[in-house]
C-alpha positions, 0 to 999 in steps of 0.5 A: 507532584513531579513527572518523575514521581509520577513516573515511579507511581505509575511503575508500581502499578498505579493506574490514575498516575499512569493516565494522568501521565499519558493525559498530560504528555499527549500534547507531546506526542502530538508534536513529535508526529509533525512531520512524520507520514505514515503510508496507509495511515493518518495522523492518529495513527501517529499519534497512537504509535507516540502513545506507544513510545510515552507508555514505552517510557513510562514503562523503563524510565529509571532517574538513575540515568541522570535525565528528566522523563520530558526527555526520556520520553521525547526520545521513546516517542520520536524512536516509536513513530520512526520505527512505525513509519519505517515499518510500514513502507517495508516490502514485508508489510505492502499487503498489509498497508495497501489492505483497504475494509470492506463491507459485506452490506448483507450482515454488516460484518467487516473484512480486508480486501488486499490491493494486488499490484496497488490496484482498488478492487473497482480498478481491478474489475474496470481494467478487466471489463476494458481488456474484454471489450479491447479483445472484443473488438479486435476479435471483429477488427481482425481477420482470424489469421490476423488476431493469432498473429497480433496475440503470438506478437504480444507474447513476445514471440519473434516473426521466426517463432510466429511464422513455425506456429502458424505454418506461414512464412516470415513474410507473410507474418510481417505483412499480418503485422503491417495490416494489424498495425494500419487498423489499430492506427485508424482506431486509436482514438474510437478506444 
């Protein structure tokens, strides 16, 4: 029986002809996903998106158009993985492709822990635990005065806007600034 009978079988319904189709086009499917990437999948994810196409094909192959259904459907699979790949590294989908499981160990239930700003859930938690020893040791680094100073500096306030807060002259503000950036030079390396 050819592909195309085959085809119109499978159009009509049939189901052994429609899963001897997919069986025998596979290997198909698996060569169109060569050199394809998917971001936030692997290969089978290709090549299920391939099935889609070859079941896509199946689905609206008609002989009237004067082509083989290899070709037809080679054409459906490229176009599905393409679109897939295409889909997956849009804005609109980064929460879903940087969403990794999780495992709620207590009742062995599955759920999805999104990554905020590409970060793992360990990252962020390591990344919060360091900002508090940082801010920790600078608290005993520096002196009160100090500390407000370096953290309005890093808010992005200029030595005018730091020195109307803290009732100090602009002066005094740089010369903070000179003695918080001698201790941060010296400890560098201990951080």
């Amino acid at each position: 029986m050819t592909d195309e009978e085959l085809v119109e079988l499978a159009q009509q319904d049939n189901h052994d002809a429609e899963i001897e189709l997919l069986n025998k086009f596979r290997p198909l499917v698996k060569k169109c996903c060569r050199g394809y990437f998917l971001i936030g999948g692997d290969v089978e994810d290709l090549v299920q998106e391939g099935m889609i196409g070859l079941y896509k094909a199946i689905r609206s192959y008609s002989s009237s158009k004067n082509t083989s259904f290899q070709t037809f459907a080679t054409l459906c699979v490229h176009r599905q993985i393409q679109s897939a790949v295409r889909n997956a590294s849009t804005q609109k989908n980064i929460l879903l492709s940087s969403a990794v499981p999780i495992v709620d160990e207590d009742d062995d239930t599955y759920g999805v822990f999104s990554i905020i700003g590409g970060k793992s859930p360990d990252e962020v938690l390591i990344t919060k635990q360091t900002n508090e020893e940082i801010v920790a040791h600078l608290k005993k680094l520096l002196s009160p005065s100090e500390y407000v100073v370096l953290k309005f500096y890093l808010e992005g306030l200029s030595y005018e806007q730091i020195a109307a807060k803290i009732n100090q002259s602009k002066k005094s503000v740089d010369n903070a600034l000179s003695r918080i950036k001698k201790k941060l030079s010296q400890i560098k390396t201990i951080l």
